[in-house]
N, C-alpha and C positions, 0 to 999 in steps of 0.2 A: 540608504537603500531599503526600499521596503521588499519585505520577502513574503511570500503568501506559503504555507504548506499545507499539503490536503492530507487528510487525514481519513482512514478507511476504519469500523469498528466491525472488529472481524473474532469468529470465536477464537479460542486458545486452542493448538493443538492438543492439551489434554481432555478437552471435553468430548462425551459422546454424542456424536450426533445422533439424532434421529427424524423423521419427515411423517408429514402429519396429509388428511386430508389423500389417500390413494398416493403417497410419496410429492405430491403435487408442491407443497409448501414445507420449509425448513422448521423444525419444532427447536424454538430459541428455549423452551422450560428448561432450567436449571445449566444451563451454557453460561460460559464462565467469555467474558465480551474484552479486549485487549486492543490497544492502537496496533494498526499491521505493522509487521517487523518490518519491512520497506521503507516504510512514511516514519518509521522511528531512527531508522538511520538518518533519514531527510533530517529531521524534525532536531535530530542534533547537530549536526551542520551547521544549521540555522540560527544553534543559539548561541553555536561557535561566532560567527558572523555576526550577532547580536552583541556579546562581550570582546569580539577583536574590532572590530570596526563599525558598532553604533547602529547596527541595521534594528529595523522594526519588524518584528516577527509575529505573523497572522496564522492562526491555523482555521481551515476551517473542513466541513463534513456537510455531506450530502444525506438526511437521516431523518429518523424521526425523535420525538423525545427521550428515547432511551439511548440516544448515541453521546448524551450529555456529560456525562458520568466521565467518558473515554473524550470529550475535548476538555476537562477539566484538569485530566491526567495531563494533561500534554499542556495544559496551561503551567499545572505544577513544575513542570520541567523544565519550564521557563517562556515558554511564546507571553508574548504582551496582550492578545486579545485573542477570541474566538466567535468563529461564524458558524452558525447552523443552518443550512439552506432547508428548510420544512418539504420533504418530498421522501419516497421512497425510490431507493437506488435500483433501479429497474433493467436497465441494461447501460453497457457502457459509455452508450452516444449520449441516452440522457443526462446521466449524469455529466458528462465532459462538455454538454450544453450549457448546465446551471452553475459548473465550476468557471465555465467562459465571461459569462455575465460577469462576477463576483473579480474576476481578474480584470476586467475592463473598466466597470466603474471606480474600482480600488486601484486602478493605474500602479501595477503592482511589475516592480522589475526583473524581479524571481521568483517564479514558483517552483517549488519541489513537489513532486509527488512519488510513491513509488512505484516500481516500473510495472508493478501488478499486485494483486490485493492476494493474501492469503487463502480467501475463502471458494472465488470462481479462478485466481488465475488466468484472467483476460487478456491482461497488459496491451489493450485498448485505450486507456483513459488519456496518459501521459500526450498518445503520439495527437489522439483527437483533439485534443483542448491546444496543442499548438496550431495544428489548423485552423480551427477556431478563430482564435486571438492573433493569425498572424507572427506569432512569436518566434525563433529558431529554438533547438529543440536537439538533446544529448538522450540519448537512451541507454541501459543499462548502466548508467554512471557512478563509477567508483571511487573518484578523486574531484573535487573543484575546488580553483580559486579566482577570488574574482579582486581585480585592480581597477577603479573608475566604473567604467562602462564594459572593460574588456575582462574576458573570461576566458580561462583554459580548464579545459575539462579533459578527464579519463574516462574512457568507457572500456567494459572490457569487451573481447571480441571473441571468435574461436581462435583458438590457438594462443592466445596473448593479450594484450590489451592495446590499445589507439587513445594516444592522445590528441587533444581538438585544440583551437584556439577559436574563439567565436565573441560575439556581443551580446548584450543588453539591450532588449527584454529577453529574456531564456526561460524556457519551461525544460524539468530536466524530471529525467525519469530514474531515481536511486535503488538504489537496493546495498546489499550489505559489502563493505568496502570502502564507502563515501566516509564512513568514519570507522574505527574498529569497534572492536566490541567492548571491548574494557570499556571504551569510552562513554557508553550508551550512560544514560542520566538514572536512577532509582528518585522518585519523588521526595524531599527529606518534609519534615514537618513544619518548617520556614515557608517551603514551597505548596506545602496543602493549604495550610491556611491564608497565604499571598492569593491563590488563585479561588477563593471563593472572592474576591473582592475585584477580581479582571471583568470585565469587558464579557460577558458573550450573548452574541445578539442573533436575534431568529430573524430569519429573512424569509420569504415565502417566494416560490419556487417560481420562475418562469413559463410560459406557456410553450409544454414539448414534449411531444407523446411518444411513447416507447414504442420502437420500430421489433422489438422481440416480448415473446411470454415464455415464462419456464412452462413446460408441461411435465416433465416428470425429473425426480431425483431418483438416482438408484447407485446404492453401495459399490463398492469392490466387491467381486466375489471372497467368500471364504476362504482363508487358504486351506487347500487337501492335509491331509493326514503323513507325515514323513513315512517314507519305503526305505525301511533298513536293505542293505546288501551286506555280503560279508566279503572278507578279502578272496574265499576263494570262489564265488561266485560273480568274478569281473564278466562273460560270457552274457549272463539275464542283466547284469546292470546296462552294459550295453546296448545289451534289446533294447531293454526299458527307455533307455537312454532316445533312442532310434524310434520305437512304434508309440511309447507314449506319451514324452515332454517333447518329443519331435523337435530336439535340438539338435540333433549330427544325423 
């Protein structure tokens, strides 16, 4: 079974952001850069699948040279090879264009992605690149196993979860669940040093022009200042309650 995973290199939530150029462009200076926690739940899946049943395990990234660093991580974790598609990730059809390509040529039976990236929270990519490729297609997905060709997948839903029975070819859309957390992998020093000797190969980008531009970034507002009340003043909290957070 060949397995393709996509990998997204997304800041850490403890970095501060901040936006450069009239808030236009994202200021990556001193952002600390992480595989998305999605594509890391995938990403060990995969290597489970790789160690129970022999499958070959591809990650690859839509990026430019600094996304290198974060498929090397994920090499250490165990994938057998990496792809780097040479483009910048523009919006999400482009990207789910050049991941199409990569999945066609590489005749690839699963791919994992996760069901949306940490950084826009699209969760575009997953559903497009099965249109794409024709493939069938699990979203949300927090349990899979796969026998032969045949596949049963969980996904969760509201209320509860739905499990599927489906085939091969599958693109499935993960997030946290597909494995637990305990389980997620830390790189050991076996594995840093194995993956500067893997496979990772630059591909250059298909011809497909971004149907979106960002024009502006803009923060959360601040939060206001906390308004003490005291117990015998329930009467103004009330107010307050009513004329200014205008929740009752």
């Amino acid at each position: 079974m060949k397995i393709l995973v996509c990998i997204s290199h997304v800041p850490d939530t403890t970095s501060k952001i901040n936006f450069t150029n009239g808030d236009a462009d994202f200021d990556s200076n001193g952002v600390q850069f992480v595989i998305n926690p999605n594509d890391e739940f995938g990403l060990t899946r995969a290597v489970w699948f790789q160690e129970q049943q022999g499958a070959n395990v591809t990650v690859v990234n839509v990026g430019g040279p600094e996304t290198e660093a974060t498929l090397r991580k994920a090499l250490a974790i165990g994938a057998n090879e990496a792809i780097r598609v040479n483009a910048t990730p523009t919006d999400g059809l482009s990207v789910a264009k050049q991941l199409a390509e990569i999945v066609k040529t590489g005749g690839y039976d699963l791919v994992i992605c996760g069901k949306e990236s940490l950084d826009y929270n699209g969760g575009m990519v997953p559903g497009m690149l099965a249109a794409l490729t024709g493939a069938n297609f699990v979203n949300s997905c927090i349990g899979l196993t796969v026998d032969g060709t045949n596949v049963k997948a969980t996904r969760e839903i509201d209320g509860g979860k739905e499990t599927l029975s489906t085939s091969l070819p599958l693109i499935v859309g993960g997030q946290k669940g597909l494995v637990e957390e305990k389980d997620l992998r830390i790189p050991n020093m076996r594995g840093i040093m194995t993956a500067r000797t893997k496979a990772l190969q630059v591909l250059e980008a298909v011809g497909s022009e971004a149907n979106t531009k960002t024009v502006k970034f803009e923060k959360p507002a601040p939060k206001s200042a906390v308004k003490m009340f005291t117990v015998d003043n329930l009467d103004e909290l009330v107010s307050a309650l009513h004329n200014e957070a205008k929740v009752i």
